[in-house]
C-alpha positions as CSV (number, residue, x, y, z in Angstrom):
1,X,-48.9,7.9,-96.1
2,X,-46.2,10.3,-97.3
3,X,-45.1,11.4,-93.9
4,X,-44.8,7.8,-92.5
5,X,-42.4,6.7,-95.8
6,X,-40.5,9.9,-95.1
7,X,-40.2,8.7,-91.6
8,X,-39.1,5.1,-92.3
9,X,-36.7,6.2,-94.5
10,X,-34.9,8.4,-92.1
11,X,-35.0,5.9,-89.8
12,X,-33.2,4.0,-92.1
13,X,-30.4,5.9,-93.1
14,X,-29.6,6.6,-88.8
15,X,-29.8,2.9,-88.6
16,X,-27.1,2.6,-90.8
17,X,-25.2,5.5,-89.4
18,X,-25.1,3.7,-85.9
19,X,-24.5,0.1,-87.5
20,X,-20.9,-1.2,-86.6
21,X,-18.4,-1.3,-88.9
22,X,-16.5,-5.0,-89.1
23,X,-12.5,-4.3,-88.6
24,X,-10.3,-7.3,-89.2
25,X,-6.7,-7.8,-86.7
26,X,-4.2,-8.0,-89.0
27,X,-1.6,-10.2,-87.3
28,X,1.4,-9.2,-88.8
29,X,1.1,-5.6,-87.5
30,X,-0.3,-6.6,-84.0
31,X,2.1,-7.2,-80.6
32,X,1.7,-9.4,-77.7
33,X,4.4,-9.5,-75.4
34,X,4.3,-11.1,-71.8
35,X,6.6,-11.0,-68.6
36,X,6.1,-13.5,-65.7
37,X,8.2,-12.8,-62.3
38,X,9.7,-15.1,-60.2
39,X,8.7,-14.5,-56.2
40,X,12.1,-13.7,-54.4
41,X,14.8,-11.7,-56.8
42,X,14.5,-9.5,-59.7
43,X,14.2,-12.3,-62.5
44,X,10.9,-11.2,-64.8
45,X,11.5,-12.8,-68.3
46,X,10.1,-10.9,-71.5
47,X,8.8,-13.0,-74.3
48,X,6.0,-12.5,-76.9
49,X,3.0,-14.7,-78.4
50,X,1.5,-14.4,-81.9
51,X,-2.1,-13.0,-83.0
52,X,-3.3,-15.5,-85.3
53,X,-6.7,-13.6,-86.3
54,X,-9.4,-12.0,-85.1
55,X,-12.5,-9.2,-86.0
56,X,-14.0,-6.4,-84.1
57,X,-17.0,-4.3,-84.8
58,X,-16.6,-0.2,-84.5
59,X,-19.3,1.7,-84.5
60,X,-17.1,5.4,-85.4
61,X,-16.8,6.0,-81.8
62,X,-15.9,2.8,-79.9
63,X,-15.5,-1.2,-79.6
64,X,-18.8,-3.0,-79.2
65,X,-18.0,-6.5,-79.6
66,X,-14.7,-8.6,-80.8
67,X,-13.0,-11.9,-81.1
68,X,-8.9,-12.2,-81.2
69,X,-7.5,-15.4,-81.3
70,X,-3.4,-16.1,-80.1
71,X,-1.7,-18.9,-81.2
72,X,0.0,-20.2,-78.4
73,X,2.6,-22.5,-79.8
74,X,4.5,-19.6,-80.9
75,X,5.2,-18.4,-77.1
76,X,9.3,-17.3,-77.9
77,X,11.5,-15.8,-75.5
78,X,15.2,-15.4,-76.2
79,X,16.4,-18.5,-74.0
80,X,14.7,-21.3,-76.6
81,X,14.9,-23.9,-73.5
82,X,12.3,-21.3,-71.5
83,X,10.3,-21.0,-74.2
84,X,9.9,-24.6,-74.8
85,X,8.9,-25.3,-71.1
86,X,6.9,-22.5,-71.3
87,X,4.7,-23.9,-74.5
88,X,5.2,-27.7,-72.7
89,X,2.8,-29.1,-69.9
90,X,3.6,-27.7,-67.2
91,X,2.7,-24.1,-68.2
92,X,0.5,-23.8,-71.9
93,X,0.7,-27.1,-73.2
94,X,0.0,-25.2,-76.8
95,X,0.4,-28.9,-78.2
96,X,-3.1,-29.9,-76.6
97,X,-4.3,-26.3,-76.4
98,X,-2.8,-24.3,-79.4
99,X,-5.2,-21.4,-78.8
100,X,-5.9,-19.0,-76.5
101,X,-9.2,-16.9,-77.2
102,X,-10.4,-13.3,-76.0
103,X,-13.9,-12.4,-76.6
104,X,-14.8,-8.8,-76.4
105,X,-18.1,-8.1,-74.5
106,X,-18.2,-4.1,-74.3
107,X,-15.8,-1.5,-73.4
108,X,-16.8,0.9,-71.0
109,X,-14.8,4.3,-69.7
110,X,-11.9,2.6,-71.0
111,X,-12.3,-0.8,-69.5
112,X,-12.4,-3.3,-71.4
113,X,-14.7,-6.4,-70.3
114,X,-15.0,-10.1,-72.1
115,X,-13.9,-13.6,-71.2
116,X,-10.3,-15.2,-71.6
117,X,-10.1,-18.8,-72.5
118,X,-6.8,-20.2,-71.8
119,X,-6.0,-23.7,-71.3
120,X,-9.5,-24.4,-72.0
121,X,-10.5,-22.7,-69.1
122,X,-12.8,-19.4,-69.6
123,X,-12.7,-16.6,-67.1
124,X,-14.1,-13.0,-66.8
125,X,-11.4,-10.3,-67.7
126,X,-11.2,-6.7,-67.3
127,X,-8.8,-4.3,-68.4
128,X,-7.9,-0.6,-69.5
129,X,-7.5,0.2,-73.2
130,X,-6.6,2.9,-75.7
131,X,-8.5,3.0,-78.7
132,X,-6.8,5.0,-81.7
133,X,-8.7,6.0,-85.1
134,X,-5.6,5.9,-87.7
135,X,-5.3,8.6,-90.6
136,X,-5.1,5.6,-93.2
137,X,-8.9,4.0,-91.6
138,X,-7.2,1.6,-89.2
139,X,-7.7,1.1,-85.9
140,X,-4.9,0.7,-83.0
141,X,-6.0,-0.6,-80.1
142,X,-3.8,-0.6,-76.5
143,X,-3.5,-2.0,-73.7
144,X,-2.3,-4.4,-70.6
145,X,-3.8,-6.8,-68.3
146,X,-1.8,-8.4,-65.4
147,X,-3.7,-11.9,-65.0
148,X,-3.5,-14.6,-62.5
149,X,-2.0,-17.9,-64.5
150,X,-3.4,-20.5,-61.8
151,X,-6.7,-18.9,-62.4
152,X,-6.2,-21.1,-65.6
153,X,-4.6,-24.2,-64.4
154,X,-1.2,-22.9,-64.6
155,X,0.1,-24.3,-61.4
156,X,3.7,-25.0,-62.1
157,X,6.0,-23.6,-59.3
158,X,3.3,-21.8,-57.6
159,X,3.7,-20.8,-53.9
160,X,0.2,-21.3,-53.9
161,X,-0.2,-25.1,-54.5
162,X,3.6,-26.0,-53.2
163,X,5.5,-25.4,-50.5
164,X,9.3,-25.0,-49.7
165,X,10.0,-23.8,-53.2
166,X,12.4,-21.0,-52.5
167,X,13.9,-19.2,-55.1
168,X,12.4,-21.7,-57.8
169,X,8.8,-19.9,-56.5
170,X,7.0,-18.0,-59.7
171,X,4.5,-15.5,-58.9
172,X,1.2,-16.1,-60.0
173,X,0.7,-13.4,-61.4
174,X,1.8,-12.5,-65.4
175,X,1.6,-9.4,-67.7
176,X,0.3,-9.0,-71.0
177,X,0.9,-6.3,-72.6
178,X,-0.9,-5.9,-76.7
179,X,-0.3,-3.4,-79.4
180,X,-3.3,-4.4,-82.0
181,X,-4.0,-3.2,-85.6
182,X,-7.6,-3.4,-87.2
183,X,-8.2,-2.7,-91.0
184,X,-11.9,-2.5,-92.1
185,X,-13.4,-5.5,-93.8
């Protein structure tokens, strides 16, 4: 009997060495900045959106699972007009859908893998990442993704769904790039 309760126990304890550790964003610390690009020209505005919360779980070596949560009526970009069109109807409408939600699946060789819900529509994403262990226990985790906005029902101005636009032609595709800091629970 001795042997098997020695076992268990040291089972035990490497259980709990492997468990995932729960890390909480901390918004205030964390970046999100965007840039869209019109088609024809040079014109790519630069504006940023706000974390609003979000967890995810560590295991010492690297992300499992994880939730992040942006609060989209706080799109800003230095021309306030933009950045009201750009939180309006025609692009976000953050008044009907206020949040935009990532959820992390796995992270593999660097890829990160999970499903974007924006505009109350959910699609697979998949981008690189950097994940940083910090001397003071946090973590800082990196990283881009260039997405397609119609994918989402972003249509507005899209060569894509109308034609003869000309210069007033936005690209479909956007980047986001994040800078996000994690504090154990």
């Amino acid at each position: 009997m001795r042997p098997y309760l020695f076992l268990l126990i040291l089972l035990g304890l490497c259980a709990a060495q492997l468990a995932d550790s729960v890390y909480q964003i901390d918004p205030t610390a964390s970046r999100i900045t965007w840039t869209g690009y019109a088609e024809v020209g040079g014109y790519a505005p630069t504006g940023s959106v706000h974390v609003r919360q979000g967890t995810v779980a560590y295991d010492g070596r690297r992300l499992h699972q994880g939730r992040i949560e942006v609060d989209m009526r706080t799109i800003s970009q230095e021309q306030a007009q933009l950045a009201e069109h750009l939180r309006g109807p025609d692009f976000f409408d953050a008044t009907r859908y206020p949040t935009a939600t990532f959820v992390l699946k796995e992270v593999q060789d660097g890829q990160a893998r999970g499903q974007l819900t924006l505009k109350g529509v959910t699609k697979p994403v998949q981008f690189p990442i950097t994940l940083t262990a910090l001397p003071n226990g946090q973590l800082r985790i990196q990283g881009g993704a260039t997405l397609d906005r119609t994918q989402f029902g972003v249509n507005y101005n899209s060569s894509s769904f109308f034609q003869n636009l000309g210069s007033y032609a936005i690209r479909n595709e956007f980047r986001l790039e994040f800078d996000v800091v994690a504090s154990k629970r």
